[in-house]
Residue, then its C-alpha position, 0 to 999 in steps of 0.5 A: x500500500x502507499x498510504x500508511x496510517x500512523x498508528x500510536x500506541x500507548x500502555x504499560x510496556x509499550x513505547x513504541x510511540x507512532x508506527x507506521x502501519x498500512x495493510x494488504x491482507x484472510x473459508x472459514x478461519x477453522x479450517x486449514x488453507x486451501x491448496x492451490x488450484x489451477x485455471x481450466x486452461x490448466x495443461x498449457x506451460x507458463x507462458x514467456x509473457x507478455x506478464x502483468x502483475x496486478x494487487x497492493x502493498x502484498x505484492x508491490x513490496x513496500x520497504x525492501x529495497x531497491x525501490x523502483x518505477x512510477x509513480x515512487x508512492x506505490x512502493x515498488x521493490x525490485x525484488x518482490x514476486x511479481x519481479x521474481x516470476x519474471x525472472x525465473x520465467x526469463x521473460x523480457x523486461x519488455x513483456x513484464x509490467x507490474x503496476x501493482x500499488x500500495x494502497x490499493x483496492x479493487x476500485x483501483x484495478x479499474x480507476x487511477x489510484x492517487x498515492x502520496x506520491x503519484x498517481x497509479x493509473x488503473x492497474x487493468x489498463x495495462x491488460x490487452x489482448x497480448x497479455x499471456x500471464x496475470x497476477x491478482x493479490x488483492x482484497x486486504x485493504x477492501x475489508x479494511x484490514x489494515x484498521x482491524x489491526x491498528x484497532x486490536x493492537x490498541x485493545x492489546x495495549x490495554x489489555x496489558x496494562x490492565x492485567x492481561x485478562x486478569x481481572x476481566x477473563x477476557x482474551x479477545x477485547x477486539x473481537x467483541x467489537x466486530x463480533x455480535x449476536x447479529x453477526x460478524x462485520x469483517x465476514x460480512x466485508x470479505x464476502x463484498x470483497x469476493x463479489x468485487x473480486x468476481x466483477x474484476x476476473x470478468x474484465x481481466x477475460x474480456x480484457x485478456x482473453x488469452x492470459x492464464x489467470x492466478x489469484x494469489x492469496x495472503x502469506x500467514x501474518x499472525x500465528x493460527x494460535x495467537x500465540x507470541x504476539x503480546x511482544x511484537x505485535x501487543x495484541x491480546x492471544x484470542x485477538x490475534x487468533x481472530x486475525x489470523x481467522x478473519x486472514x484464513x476467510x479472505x483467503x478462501x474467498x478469493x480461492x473461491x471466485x477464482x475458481x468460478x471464474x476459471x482461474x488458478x489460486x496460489x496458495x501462499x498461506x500454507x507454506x509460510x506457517x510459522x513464519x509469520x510476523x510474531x516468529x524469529x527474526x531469522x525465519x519469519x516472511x512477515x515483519x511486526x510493528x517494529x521491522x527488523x528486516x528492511x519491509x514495511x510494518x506488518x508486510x512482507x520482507x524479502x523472504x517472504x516475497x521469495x516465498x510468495x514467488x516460489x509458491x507462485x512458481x510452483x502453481x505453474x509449474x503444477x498446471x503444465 
């Protein structure tokens, strides 16, 4: 993403101060990530382009350098998996175009997104009947993901300085605010964002009709058991689990519609298990609050876009 939100924290124990935070990410979250599936034209080799890489701040790489392209506000590195793919694919710098931006939503496929920095023009026009190969890894900013976060890790702060549940018994102060008797207000914005997704693989055919398409889903941000993450994250065990919950039903959804609409699912989730934002500094794919690993707060470092590009690989490879 390209806009961050500042996010201050406050409580016993955290000093931190403001933190640049801004997110990208989620079936249902009981259950375990969906393996990969391949898109109908699924016996055909990866193509040698042209390639256009589409999504946010998940796959634009903000933070690991170098760097590079326009506008500066997308926060493109030359290293992410859009970058990689190419590389191994050995397509020509003159067939690979990734407009991907952080910040995005899958109003800005369709429409220039203004960045702090610049304005990215709609992600899909860069889409035309040559095009061979698509990548989509969109939808995160679409539930607000982003605001979740910054919004739980404020409740963990004072979860810690009141007791850690001590004295209230309670383990997710988060989830209560998004979960009631009515429902579920982030389940509801994943399934709108999987409606939205539907309309965007429509006009990915109509505008390359001859492109293999793969959706590529979110690496795992939070332990599935919420464990290890009241230091660097300082969210409560329960509202971290919830998160990775909320991660996992994204996720599914965007597994879902791309195999209505006939295209491949990469499935990043699986093999980045317990390299999440809350494991070791030397395994983890995903930085904290305070990046150890040059990436941007709670997103991807340069092993973890490795990661995502080997899983995209190997999809591809599987649909030969």
């Amino acid at each position: 993403m390209g806009t961050y939100t500042r996010l201050g924290l406050a409580g016993a124990g955290v000093t931190c101060g403001l933190l640049l935070l801004a997110l990208s990410v989620g079936h249902n979250g009981d259950d375990d990530p969906a393996a990969s599936t391949q898109p109908s034209n699924a016996t055909v080799a990866p193509p040698k382009g042209p390639y256009v890489a589409l999504g946010d701040s998940y796959t634009s790489g903000p933070g690991i350098p170098a760097q590079t392209g326009t506008p500066a506000g997308c926060d493109r590195s030359d290293r992410n998996y859009p970058a990689l793919v190419a590389q191994e694919l050995e397509i020509k710098a003159a067939d690979f175009r990734d407009v991907s931006c952080s910040g995005a939503t899958l109003a800005d496929l369709s429409a220039p997104q203004t960045t702090g920095d610049g304005v990215n023009p709609a992600q899909l026009s860069a889409l035309s009947a040559s095009t061979r190969l698509v990548t989509i890894g969109i939808g995160g900013n679409d539930i607000g993901f982003g605001s979740l976060v910054e919004s739980c890790v404020k409740q963990g702060a004072l979860y810690v300085a009141t007791g850690s549940g001590k004295y209230t018994g309670d383990d997710a102060p988060c989830r209560g605010r998004y979960v009631s008797d009515s429902g579920d207000e982030v389940r509801e914005r994943i399934q709108a964002a999987g409606e939205r997704l539907a309309d965007t693989l429509s006009e990915v055919e109509r505008r390359a009709p001859q492109a293999q398409v793969y959706v590529v889903g979110y690496p795992a941000i939070l332990p599935a058991k919420g464990a290890g993450c009241d230091d660097d994250m300082t969210l409560a065990p329960d509202d971290a689990t919830y998160l990775d919950n909320k991660e996992r039903q994204l996720n599914s959804v965007l597994r879902e519609q791309a195999a209505s609409a006939g295209a491949g699912y990469v499935d990043t989730y699986t093999p980045s298990a317990g390299r999440d934002a809350c494991s070791a500094r030397e395994t983890r794919w995903v930085e904290p609050l305070i990046p150890a690993n040059p990436a941007a707060p709670v997103h991807p470092n340069e092993r973890g876009e490795r990661g995502m590009a080997d899983a995209v690989l190997r999809t591809l490879k599987a649909s030969r």
